[in-house]
Structure formats: structure tokens, C-alpha cells
C-alpha positions, 0 to 999 in steps of 0.5 A, a space after each residue: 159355537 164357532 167353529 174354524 174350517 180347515 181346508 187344503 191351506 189350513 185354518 181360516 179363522 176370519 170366516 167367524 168373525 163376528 159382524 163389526 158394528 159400522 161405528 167401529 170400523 175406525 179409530 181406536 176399538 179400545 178407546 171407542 167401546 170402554 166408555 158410556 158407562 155411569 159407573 165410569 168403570 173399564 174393561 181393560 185392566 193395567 195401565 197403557 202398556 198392558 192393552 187387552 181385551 181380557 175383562 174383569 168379572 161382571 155382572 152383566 157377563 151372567 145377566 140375562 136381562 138387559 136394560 133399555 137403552 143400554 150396551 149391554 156388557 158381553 164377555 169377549 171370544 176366544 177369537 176377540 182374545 187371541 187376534 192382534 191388538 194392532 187389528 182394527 177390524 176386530 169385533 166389538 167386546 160390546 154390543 148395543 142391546 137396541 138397533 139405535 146409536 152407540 154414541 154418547 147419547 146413550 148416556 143419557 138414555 141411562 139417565 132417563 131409565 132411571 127417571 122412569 116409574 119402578 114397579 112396587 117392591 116389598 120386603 119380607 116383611 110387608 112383603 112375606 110374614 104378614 102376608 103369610 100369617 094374615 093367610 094362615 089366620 084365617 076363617 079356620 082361627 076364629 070360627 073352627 079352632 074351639 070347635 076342633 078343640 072341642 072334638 079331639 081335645 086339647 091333646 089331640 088339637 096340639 097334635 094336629 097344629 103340630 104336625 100341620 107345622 111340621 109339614 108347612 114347616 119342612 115345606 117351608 125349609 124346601 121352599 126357602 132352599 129352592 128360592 135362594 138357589 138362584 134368581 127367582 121371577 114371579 109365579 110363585 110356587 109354580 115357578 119354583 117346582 117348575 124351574 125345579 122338576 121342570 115343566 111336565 109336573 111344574 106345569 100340572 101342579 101350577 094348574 092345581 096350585 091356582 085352582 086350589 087358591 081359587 076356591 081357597 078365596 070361597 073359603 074365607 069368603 064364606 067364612 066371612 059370611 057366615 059370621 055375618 049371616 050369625 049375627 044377623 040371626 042374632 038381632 033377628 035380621 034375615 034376607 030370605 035364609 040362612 044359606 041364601 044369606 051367605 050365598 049373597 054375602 059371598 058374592 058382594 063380599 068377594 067383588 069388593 074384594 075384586 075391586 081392591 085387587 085391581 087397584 093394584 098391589 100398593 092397594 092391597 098391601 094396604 088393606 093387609 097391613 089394616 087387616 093385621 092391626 085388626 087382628 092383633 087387636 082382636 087378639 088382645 080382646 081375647 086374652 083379656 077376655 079369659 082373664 076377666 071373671 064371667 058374668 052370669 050370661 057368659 057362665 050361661 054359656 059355657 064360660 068360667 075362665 081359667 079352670 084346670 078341672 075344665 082343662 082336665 076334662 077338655 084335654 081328652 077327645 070326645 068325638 062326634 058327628 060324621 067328622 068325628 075323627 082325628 083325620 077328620 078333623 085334620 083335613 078340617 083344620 089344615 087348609 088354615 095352615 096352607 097360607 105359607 106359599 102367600 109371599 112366595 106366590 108374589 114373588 115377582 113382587 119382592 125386592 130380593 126374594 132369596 132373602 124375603 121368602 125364606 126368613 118371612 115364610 119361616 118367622 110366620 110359620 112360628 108365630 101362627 104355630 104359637 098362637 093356634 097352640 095358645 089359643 085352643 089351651 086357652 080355649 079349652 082351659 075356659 069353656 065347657 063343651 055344652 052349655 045351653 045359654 039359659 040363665 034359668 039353669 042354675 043349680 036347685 035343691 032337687 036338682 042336686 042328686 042328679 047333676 052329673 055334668 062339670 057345670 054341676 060345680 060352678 052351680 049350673 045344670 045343664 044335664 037336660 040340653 046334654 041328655 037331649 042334644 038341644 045344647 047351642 053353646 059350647 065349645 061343641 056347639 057354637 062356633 062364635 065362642 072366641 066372640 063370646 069369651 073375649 072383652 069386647 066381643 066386636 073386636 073378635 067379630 072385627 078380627 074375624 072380618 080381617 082374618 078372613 077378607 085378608 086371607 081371601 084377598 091373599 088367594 084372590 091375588 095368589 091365584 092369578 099371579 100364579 097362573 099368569 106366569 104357566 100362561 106365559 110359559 104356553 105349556 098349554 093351550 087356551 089358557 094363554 089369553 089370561 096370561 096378559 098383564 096390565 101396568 108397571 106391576 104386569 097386573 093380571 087382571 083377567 086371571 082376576 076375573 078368572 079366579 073370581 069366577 071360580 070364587 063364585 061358584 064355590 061360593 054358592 056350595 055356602 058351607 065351610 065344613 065341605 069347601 075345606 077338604 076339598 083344597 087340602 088335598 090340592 095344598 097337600 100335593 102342592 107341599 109333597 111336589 115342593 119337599 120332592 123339588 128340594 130332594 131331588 135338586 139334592 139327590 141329583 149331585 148337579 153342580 148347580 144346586 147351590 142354595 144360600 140357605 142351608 138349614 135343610 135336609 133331602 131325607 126330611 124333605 123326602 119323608 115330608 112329601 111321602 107324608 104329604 102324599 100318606 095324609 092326601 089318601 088318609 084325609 079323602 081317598 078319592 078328591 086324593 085320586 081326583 089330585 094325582 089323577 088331574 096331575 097324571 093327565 096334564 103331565 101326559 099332555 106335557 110329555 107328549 107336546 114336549 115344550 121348547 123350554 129348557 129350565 136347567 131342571 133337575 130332572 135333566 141333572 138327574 138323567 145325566 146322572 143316572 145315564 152316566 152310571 149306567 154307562 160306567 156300569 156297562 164296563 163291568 159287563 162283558 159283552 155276549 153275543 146275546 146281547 149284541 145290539 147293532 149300533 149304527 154310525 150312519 154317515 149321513 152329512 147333514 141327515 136331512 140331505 139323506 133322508 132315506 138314509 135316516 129312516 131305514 137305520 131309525 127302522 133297524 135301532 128305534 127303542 133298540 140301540 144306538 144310532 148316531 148319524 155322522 157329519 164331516 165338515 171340509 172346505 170354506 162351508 158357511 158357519 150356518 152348516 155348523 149349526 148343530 141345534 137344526 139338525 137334532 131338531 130335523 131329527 126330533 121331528 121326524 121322530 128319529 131316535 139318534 145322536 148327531 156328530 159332526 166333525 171337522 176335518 181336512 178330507 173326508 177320509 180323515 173325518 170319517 176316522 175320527 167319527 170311526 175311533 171317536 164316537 160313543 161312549 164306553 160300550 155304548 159305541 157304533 159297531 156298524 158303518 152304514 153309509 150310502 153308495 158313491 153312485 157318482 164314482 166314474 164321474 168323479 175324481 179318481 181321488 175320491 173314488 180311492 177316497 171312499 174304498 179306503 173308508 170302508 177298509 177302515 172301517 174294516 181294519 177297526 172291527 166294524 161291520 159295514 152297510 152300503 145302501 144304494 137306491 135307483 132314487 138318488 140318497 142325497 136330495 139336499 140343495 148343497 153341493 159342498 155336503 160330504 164331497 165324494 158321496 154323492 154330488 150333482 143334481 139334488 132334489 126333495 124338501 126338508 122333511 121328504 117322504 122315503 120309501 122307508 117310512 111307507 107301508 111295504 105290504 106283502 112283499 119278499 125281503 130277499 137276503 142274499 147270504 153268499 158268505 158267513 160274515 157272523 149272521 149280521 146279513 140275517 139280523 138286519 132283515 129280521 129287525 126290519 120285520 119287526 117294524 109295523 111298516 115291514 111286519 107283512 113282508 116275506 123273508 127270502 133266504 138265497 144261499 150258494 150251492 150246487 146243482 146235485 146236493 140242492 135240497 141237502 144244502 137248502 135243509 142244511 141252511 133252514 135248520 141252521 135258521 131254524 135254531 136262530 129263531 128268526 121266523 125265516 122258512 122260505 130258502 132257496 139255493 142258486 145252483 148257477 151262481 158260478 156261471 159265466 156272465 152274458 158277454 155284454 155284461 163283460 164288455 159294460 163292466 171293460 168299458 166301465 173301467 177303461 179310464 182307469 187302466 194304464 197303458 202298455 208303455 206306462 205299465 213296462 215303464 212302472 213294472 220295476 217301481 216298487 211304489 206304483 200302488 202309493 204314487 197311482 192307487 186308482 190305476 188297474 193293470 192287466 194282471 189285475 184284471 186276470 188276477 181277479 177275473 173269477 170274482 169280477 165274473 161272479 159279482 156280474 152273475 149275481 147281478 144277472 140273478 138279483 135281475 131274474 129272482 129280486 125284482 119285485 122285492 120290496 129290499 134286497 140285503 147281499 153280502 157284501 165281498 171283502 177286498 183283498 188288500 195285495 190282489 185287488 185294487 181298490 177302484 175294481 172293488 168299487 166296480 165290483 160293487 157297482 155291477 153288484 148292485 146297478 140296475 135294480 128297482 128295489 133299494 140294496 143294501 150290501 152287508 158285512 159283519 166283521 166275522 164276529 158271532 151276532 147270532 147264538 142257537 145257545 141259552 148261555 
């Protein structure tokens, strides 16, 4: 932001001007700088007598990307807009976007950008349907749907179907709502939670997401291979055995598949659309096949065609095996539902993904929904549950009494392969039975081919377009290498040879019915943090959820992922423990590196949210000494010039209050000094918990009021001014001595508790010399990320508090939060107080009883019956010499004793009469100066009481002095502290 600086002639815009590119700095600015565009389009609107520079809407102004070799288009400044026309040396609107020329030859470097290869682009439907429905139909369809069918009954199939529709189908709602609510890149499902919920737990899912892909490609590919390895055992053709055969099946199959993926998307698209024909053709085959009457073989085997008594008796459950259950059979059959992320996952693929995913992702949620609902009714209107293959078991005469079975009444017997378990087909038993009904059997072998390579070839492309985009976004480590993309279309080809790693090892497990459960549960917490995404974005009220597609709803979405989340324990409670337990971890690895990445998420707009109710709500409670917080505003200029400073507040407010350090811009300063992003990342660091404000302002007093009145918010506002001392006063102008005084009189006057802190080390250690004029400037010495005394180990040693005055108990609250920080936890609290000689022990019982009641944890009090001694005398003669420049002489003060105004036209100038006026004070801040020497030496801080100035009797330059001798010579850091005479400790309960 630019930001104009004040100083003693007032405002100087021209210190932020933009650089001026060297080809504009003659000529006409307007004329130069709209042309060169193939649109032939303007920025300046009106004819020649309306001249400005105030643009028009465009897209290039909201743009993040830019095109090669182009000027890109860039919205002017308040400045650009408010200087003269007639000004020749203003900034240029446009800025070029490369460090070449800016002359008419980037005309023709446009024209070349066009000429250049493009990357291929899909529709939605090329794009997203048939992808999505070619992965949904998948190894599941053929050889697993009349197996479910023949367990939990048509009935309970159609439940099943429904509510894994229904969940892709709320999820597919989600998605679509959070796809078109901006611009969408490649990644998929991980960019869409992680751009939504932003990278702690889009990072975690995307991981589990690609994984999940990845041994989802092993699925299908083993299915694949069993229908393979099946009719290899029909013609009595076998390599060594049944598992091994799939085993090596696998293998060669998924390298194929390899190999058709890195030939690139126009490739795989291809073999997509050659997989869809096949399976719509292998579909048809099947229909006609229920209708065809059956032949003796196939009646052998089960099948009758159309037959309500079989639907009748197919319609019921009849579970068996260790599967045997709804939930069982659900997890079995709803990876083949998983596929709708398929065109969501290319994202970066689609030519408009705000309209593909949506309308592609839901018209093929429809039709796969249709055709498993068709398919299981037809299935099991057709086909007996056993049936054992034998033409020999026709109906006899002697069998005829004891035929129990449905097969009874279309003359055939299968009663003794039932009673014996010995059935090989049927529904229950023979997993190619769609192969069996259908007209010609190869094209359903056909169709089980394509279904299951294009749903492999799906994942084995999902999976690593997904991880290439987490890879670029370096959430984590070492996985960055797989992250490189390779041609026009940014291949990913070592997350493909990642993937197919992956593939082969789950590959050699060579049996579905375990494969499958193990990625529902990963697909399912994919589903349930996609449904929360699309709550949450909704719940948060954030201007900038504004999705084109509106058929949604949060409370749908929500009740989506808390079934999601349900059925993830119900299906496998522990793989569901192994999914959040992998999801916890890899979030508190995000949480602890906090990447730089910043993603507009809603979790931010919820925290703001939730923030500001908070902070409205606070105005409804009234505040109670109990619950008084001292909240810090820390004049530290930038914090990193004072970092002693930072660390000893950060010690009192960390995980307590609020702490806001506070920065007063005056003079010519350089734009980089604004920067406030530096000092906030400074602060974040070195682990300090604290806002940063900074402000500009013509003196430093006059900032320092701003800061006073202006920070916070509601009552989450600073009640306490901590700065450092001005250590340079004598040496100073006397205008900045009066200056600082008055700051904390101010802070008085506005019910604020005031620190000073000084230190033998000089606070300011920055290399700036123009850094808050008037607290400490000369000779400056440390690095950016110096080590103070603050953030060291104290040991054993004495915090001594000096408690000379009652200012509301906050000289004893400050010690007592330092003790409660590890580096201060050892040090012993000692509590000085005043009293005489006489009744010692009567005030020292007094005061530890008093403490006692606070709860502070304080028993070591000592009293100092001396405090009202006279001071050694060269103390005196010092503290005389010290003030001697800013004494008036005798002829200016006889000349100035009937002048009302002297105090306004001379503030720093002490009389005689105010020294006698104040004598008794100016001798007791020396005596106790003389005890701090004797008794505090050796403690690790010292806290006092810091006097309060008498506005008609002391001067404010013999204040100063008063806190100079107060707290000169001392090895331990001072730290002098008033409250505003307030309460901040309460002996009551209520």
C-alpha cells in the first residue's frame, strides 16, 4: 500500500511514485500506452476533451495469470488518478509483464502466442460424463453386482445403490458448488478442499485421495484379471495357478496401461471413448439376453429368463459367508460408486471446469445409478441362487417327492449341490453369471475388459495429476521431486510411475473381495471433507462464496459427511482409525510448518467470523477485576530495532492478552520502512504473539495519541503503555525530552497504566537512525533476530519489586506473570516496601498478608526503614550538574516572573522554585537509587513504582531527571510501573 509521509512541510506525495519505464518518459503518456492491444480497445473513455486515466472494467484487472509477451493491463492508483494530466512524469497505467520492449513489436509477439501449440482441452462431456461413468462402471458391475444381488436380495441391492447414490450424489452437489465458485486449476479433489479448508486438511486428504486412486487402479486391474484368469480355467489353460495367474495378469496389464498413459491425454482419451462403445455394446448383449429364451445349458445353470416367482424369491436377503451382511456387502459395492471425482480430478484438463464438472459428474451419477438398479432387478428377475451347471439334474419320477428348491418348477433339481454346498453356479456362486445370461457371451467379457481397464486407466491418470498439484504447492516434504510435469499438458510422468508402484504392490494381494474395502474408507473421508468444504464455505457467511451453481444445501451437505463419516466405522472400524489417524497426523505436521500459502479459505473466513462475534459479545460483559488482563501497547518502532523490548511483553501476554506493538512513521522515511508484511513475519519468527501498528503522524507525540485512542477493538484493547526509557535526553534536543514526558502524561490522562523499561544494554539495536526520533538514537548495534536477556534462562535469582506506592496492585501482577514463564519459573519474588524503623515487623506482617490473600506465591518481604534519608552529597552535586542546561538564568527568570505564559513559550526550563518546590522528591528518588545499589545488584530484574508527575509543581524535564537518577547505574534490567490506580487484584471470589 502507498502510504504518503508527513513531515514539518507536510505531505509529499512524490516520494511513491512508481518507477517510470525509460520509453515513457517523453511524449504523450495517454497516446503512448493505449495502443498495441488486438482488440484495439482503450482505457480512456469520452472523446479528446474528456482526458483520463480512469479505466473501464476488465479482465485483465482481476487476472492473476498474464500472457507471454504481453502488457499486461493494470488498474491505475489513487495516485495515477488524482496527479495532473498535464504531468509528464507520471507513472505508466501499463506495465509490461517481460523485461523486453514495449514498442510495437509486442504486437507481433501476440501473434506468435497464438500461433503456439495449446494444450488439449476436454468437455464435459468427453471430458467428465464418460470419464466419470467409464469409472464408475467398473470391475464391481460385472463381476460383483449379481453376487451382492444374490446376498442381500434385490430389495436390499437397491438400497444399497441408492444410498451409495445418494452420497455421490449430495457429494457430487458439493463438488459442483465448490467447482464453480471461482476459477478452478488442476489437482482435482485436492485442490478443491484444499483451496476450500485450506492446506492443513486439503493437504492430508489429497495424500490419501492419490493414494486411495492408486490402489483403486489394483482393483480394477485385478478384476481384469480374474475374468481373465476365469476363462483360462474354463478351456483348461493355466500358467502355474489361479492366484499367480492373476498376479502376473496384473502386472502386464497395468504396464500397458502405463504405457497408454504416458502417451499422453489425447491417448487416453481415446482408448476412453473405445472402452465406452464397448461397454454399451456389451449392455445390449445383456438385455437381449434376459429376453432370449434359455437353452438347456443355461437353465443347467441357473437361468430362466423373466420369472416373478424367482423375482419373488431373489427379492429377500439370504446372507452368507463371513461377508454376509448389509454393511458388508455396502463396503464391497460402494468403491464402483467412487468414480464421480474421474473428470474432477483433470481438471486442469477441462476447458471450463465451472460448467464440465458439475453437469458431467451429475448426468453420470444418474445414469450408472440406472443402470445398477436395472441390472440387479433384471439379474434377479432371471437367475436362481444355485444352480449346479449338470444337464443330468432334470426333474425324475423318484425325485419328485423330495424337490424342495425353485428350480423344482422348470423341471430341474438341484436339491443335492444346495444340501452339499457343492453349487458352482448361480447367482451366489458364479461371479461371471452376466457373461452366462447375455446373447453373446464375449461381448459382456468384452465389456468387463473395457469397464475394468478404463476404470484402471482412470485412476492410474487420477492419482498422479492429483499428487502432481500437493507436490507443487510443497506442503510437505520429499515428495516435491514427483511434482515436475513434462509437455504442453505438464505430463506428470514420475507420479505415473509412482502410482504404478503402488498398483503392483497391491496387485500382488490378487484378490478383489480385500482390495475393495480398503479404499472405501479413504473414498469415504474424501466424500465427507468434500460435503464439509461445501458447509463450511456456506456456514462461514464470506462475501466470496459465490457459487454459480446453486442446487445445494449446507445442512444436506452436512448430514452427507456425518454419514460418510458414520458408514466409514460401520463398514471397518479400524482401516476408518488408520483414515483420521493418517489425517490427524499429516494435519499436525501442516499446522506445526504453517506454509506460506495463503488461499482465501474458508476457514480463515470463519475465524474472522467467529473472532468478530466474539468481540461484539464482549460488549455485553462488563468488565471485573478478576478478569483483568494487562493488555500491552509496546512502542517498539519497528519491533525488530527493539528486541528486548518485544520479549520481555511477549513474557508477560503470550497465550494470556493482548499484545500490539506500535510504530510512529515521521519525517522523509523511505516506502520500504512501511513494509508492514516484514515486521509481522519478524514477529511470527520469533514466535512472539503480537499485533503490528503502525502509523503516520507529523511528531512522534502526536502518533503516540493515535496509537493511545485508536488501538484495539471493542474491549480487546491495550490498557497498559510499555516503552523503553529515553536514555539519550541530555544529549537530546530539549524538545524531545518535553516530547516523551508528555507521552506518558498522556497516557495518564487516558486511564492507562504506563512501563518504562531501561536497560545498561542500549533497547534500540537497529542500524536506523530515523526509527522513532526521540527514544533512543546514536550508535546501534545487534542482527535481526538478536538474543535478549528476556528469552534466556534466569536461574535462581531475586525479581525484586520495589512497591513504594498503591497504583491498584499492577507492580505486583507483572512479577507474578513473569514467574509463570519457564525461563522465569526459578527466581525468587522479593517485595520491598516503605516503613519505619519502629514498627518494622508490624508493616512487613502487614504487607505478606495482604499478599497473602492475592495468592501470588510471594513470602519473602522486606521493609526499608531508610528510604527517607538524605542522599550522599555527590549524588546531589551529579543530579545539579546533570539539570544545569536546562536552568534559567537569574536575569531571564526576573524578567519572566510577571509572564503568565512562560511554562507554554519555555516547557523545559526549571527555576530555582522548582527545585526547592521539589527538593524532598528529587532527594528520595536519589536515596532510592542508593538502595536499589546496595540491595538489587545482583537480581535478575528490578520492578519500582514509578512516581507520578505533579502537573502545577513539577516540571516535566525534572520528572525526566527524577526517573534518570531513579533508575542510572544498575546491572539488572528496570523496569518502572504504574497502574492508573485502578484495582488489578481482588482477595474476592465475586
Amino acid at each position: 500500500m502507498e502510504v504518503p509521509v508527513i513531515s514539518d512541510s507536510g505531505v509529499h506525495l512524490s516520494d511513491y511514485r512508481p518507477r517510470i519505464h525509460s520509453s515513457v518518459t517523453d511524449g504523450d503518456y495517454v497516446s503512448d500506452y493505449y495502443h498495441c492491444y488486438n482488440d484495439g480497445s482503450q482505457v480512456t473513455p469520452g472523446g479528446p476533451d474528456y482526458a483520463t486515466l480512469d479505466a473501464p472494467p476488465n479482465y485483465e484487472f482481476y487476472a492473476n495469470t498474464e500472457e507471454c509477451g504481453r502488457k499486461k493491463r493494470i488498474r491505475p492508483s489513487l495516485y495515477q488518478l488524482s496527479v495532473n494530466l498535464e504531468d509528464k512524469s507520471r507513472p505508466p497505467m501499463y506495465e509490461e509483464t517481460t523485461s523486453g520492449r514495449m514498442e510495437g513489436d509486442d504486437c507481433q509477439e501476440e501473434e506468435q502466442t497464438k500461433q503456439l501449440a495449446q494444450p488439449i482441452r476436454f468437455g464435459w462431456v468427453q471430458g467428465v460424463m464418460i470419464r466419470c461413468m467409464l469409472n464408475i462402471w467398473g470391475v464391481i458391475l460385472y463381476l460383483r453386482l449379481p453376487w451382492i444381488t444374490a446376498q442381500a436380495g434385490i430389495g436390499l441391492t437397491w438400497a444399497i445403490v441408492l444410498l451409495s447414490s445418494c452420497i455421490t450424489g449430495i457429494t457430487g452437489l458439493s463438488t459442483s458448488a465448490i467447482a464453480t465458485n471461482g476459477k478452478v486449476k488442476g489437482g482435482g479433489t485436492y485442490f478443491l478442499i484444499s483451496r476450500s479448508l485450506g492446506p492443513e486438511l486439503g493437504g492430508s486428504i489429497g495424500l490419501i485421495f492419490a493414494f486411495a486412486n492408486a490402489v483403486a487402479v489394483a482393483m480394477h486391474t485385478v478384476g481384469f484379471a480374474e475374468t481373465v484368469a476365469d476363462l483360462m480355467q474354463e478351456n483348461d489353460a493355466a500358467m502355474v495357478n489361479r492366484t499367480n495367474d492373476i498376479r502376473i495378469i496384473g502386472i502386464i496389464t497395468v504396464t500397458c496401461l502405463l504405457g497408454i498413459s504416458l502417451a499422453g491425454m489425447a491417448w487416453e482419451s481415446k482408448a476412453q471413448i473405445v472402452f465406452f462403445l464397448v461397454i454399451m455394446v456389451s449392455f445390449g448383449s445383456y438385455v437381449v439376453g434376459t429376453i432370449i429364451p434359455a437353452s438347456p445349458d443355461k437353465q443347467a445353470k441357473g437361468f430362466y429368463s423373466y420369472k416373478s416367482d424367482i423375482f419373488a424369491e431373489n427379492f429377500v436377503p439370504n446372507w452368507r459367508g463371513k461377508e454376509g451382511s448389509f454393511f458388508g456387502m455396502f463396503s464391497i459395492f460402494f468403491p464402483s460408486a467412487t468414480g464421480i471425482l474421474a473428470g474432477a480430478n483433470i481438471s486442469g484438463d477441462l476447458k471450463n471446469p465451472a460448467v464440465a464438472i458439475p453437469r458431467g459428474t451429475l448426468m453420470a451419477i444418474f445414469w450408472t445409478t440406472l443402470s445398477y438398479l436395472i441390472i440387479s432387478a433384471t439379474i434377479g428377475s432371471c437367475v436362481l441362487r444355485d444352480a449346479s451347471g449338470l444337464l443330468n439334474d432334470t426333474m425324475s419320477s423318484s425325485s419328485t417327492n423330495t424337490c424342495v428348491t425353485l428350480a423344482c418348477r422348470y423341471g430341474w433339481d438341484f436339491t443335492d449341490c444346495i444340501s452339499n454346498d457343492t453349487c458352482v453356479f448361480g447367482i451366489s456362486n458364479y461371479y461371471q453369471t452376466m457373461s452366462m445370461v447375455s446373447a453373446f457371451s464375449p461381448l459382456i467379457t468384452a465389456g468387463i475388459f473395457g469397464a475394468t481397464l478404463s476404470s484402471a486407466l482412470a485412476c492410474l491418470v487420477s492419482a498422479p495429476k492429483v499428487f502432481q498439484c500437493l507436490c507443487e504447492d510443497k506442503l510437505y516434504p520429499l515428495i516435491g521431486f514427483f511434482g515436475k510435469g513434462y509437455g504442453k499438458n505438464r505430463e506428470p510422468l514420475r507420479g505415473y510411475l509412482l502410482t504404478y508402484i503402488i498398483a503392483i504392490c497391491f496387485i500382488l494381494i490378487a484378490e478383489l473381495n480385500t482390495i475393495a474395502p480398503i479404499i472405501s474408507n479413504f473414498f469415504l473421508c474424501s466424500y465427507c471433507l468434500i460435503n464439509f468444504s461445501c458447509f463450511h464455505a456456506s456456514i462461514s457467511n464470506s462475501p466470496g462464496w459465490r457459487p454459480t451453481f446453486r442446487f445445494y444445501n449446507k445442512w444436506l451437505s452436512l448430514l452427507c459427511a456425518v454419514c460418510c463419516l458414520v458408514i466409514m466405522f460401520l463398514l471397518t472400524w479400524w482401516a476408518a482409525l488408520i483414515a483420521f489417524g493418517v489425517v490427524v497426523l499429516l494435519l499436525g505436521y501442516t499446522l506445526y510448518k504453517r506454509p506460506a500459502v495463503n488461499w482465501g479459505s474458508s476457514v480463515q473466513a470463519s475465524s474472522y467470523s467467529i473472532a468478530l462475534n466474539q468481540c461484539v459479545g464482549l460488549n455485553h460483559v462488563e468488565d471485573h477485576v478478576k478478569n483483568y488482563r494487562p493488555q500491552c501497547l509496546v512502542l517498539t518502532g519497528p519491533p525488530s530495532s527493539r528486541p528486548a523490548l518485544v520479549d520481555l511483553v511477549s513474557c508477560l501476554t503470550k497465550n494470556l492478552s493482548l499484545m500490539m506493538c506500535g510504530h510512529v512513521l515521521t519525517g522523509n522515511l523511505p516506502p520500504l520502512v512501511q513494509s508492514v508484511d516484514s515486521h509481522v513475519l519478524w514477529l511470527n519468527q520469533r514466535k512472539v504473539k503480537s499485533f503490528y501498528k503502525n502509523v503516520l503522524s507529523a511528531d512522534l507525540r502526536s502518533g503516540v495519541n493515535m496509537l493511545l485512542q485508536g488501538a484495539g477493538l471493542g474491549r480487546i484493547r491495550p490498557n497498559v503503555l510499555l516503552m523503553g526509557f529515553k536514555s539519550d535526553w541530555l544529549s537530546d534536543s530539549p524538545q524531545a525530552a518535553y516530547s516523551y514526558i508528555a507521552i506518558l502524561q498522556d497516557a495518564f490522562d487516558l486511564q492507562y497504566g504506563v512501563c518504562v523499561l531501561r536497560m545498561r544494554e542500549r533497547l534500540d539495536v537497529s542500524h536506523q537512525s530515523h526509527v522513532n526520533p526521540g527514544f533512543e538514537e546514536g550508535p546501534e548495534s545487534s542482527a535481526v533476530q538478536a538474543r535478549t536477556l528476556f528469552r534466556q534462562k534466569q536461574g535462581e535469582k531475586t525479581i525484586d519489586v520495589y512497591w513504594l506506592s498503591d497504583d491498584g496492585g499492577l507492580t505486583l501482577l507483572l512479577p507474578y506473570l513473569l514467574t509463570r514463564r519457564k525461563r522465569w519459573a526459578k527466581c525468587t519474588v522479593r517485595v520491598f516496601v516503605g516503613g519505619g524503623s519502629c514498627s518494622k515487623e508490624e508493616r512487613k506482617e502487614e504487607v505478606l498478608t495482604l499478599i497473602k490473600k492475592f495468592r501470588l506465591g510471594f513470602h519473602d518481604v522486606e521493609v526499608l526503614p531508610d528510604l527517607h534519608q538524605k542522599p550522599q552529597l555527590r549524588n546531589i552535586h551529579h543530579f545539579d550538574i546533570m539539570l544545569s542546561s536546562f536552568k534559567r538564568d537569574a536575569k531571564a527568570q526576573s524578567e519572566s516572573d510577571s509572564d503568565p505564559s512562560r511554562e507554554e513559550m519555555e516547557p523545559w526550563e526549571i527555576t530555582e522554585q522548582d527545585l526547592e518546590r521539589n527538593k524532598a522528591k528529587t532527594f528520595r528518588q536519589l536515596r532510592l537509587n542508593e538502595i536499589l545499589q546496595d540491595y538489587s545488584r545482583e537480581a535478575a530484574l528490578i520492578v519500582i513504582t514509578m512516581p507520578v508527575r505533579s502537573r502545577a509543581v513539577c516540571p516535566r524535564v525534572l520528572y525526566l531527571a527524577w526517573l534518570e537518577v531513579l533508575s542510572r547505574d544498575l546491572k539488572p534490567p528496570v523496569l518502572l510501573v504504574r497502574g492508573n490506580q485502578e484495582n488489578v487484584l481482588t482477595f474476592y471470589c465475586q
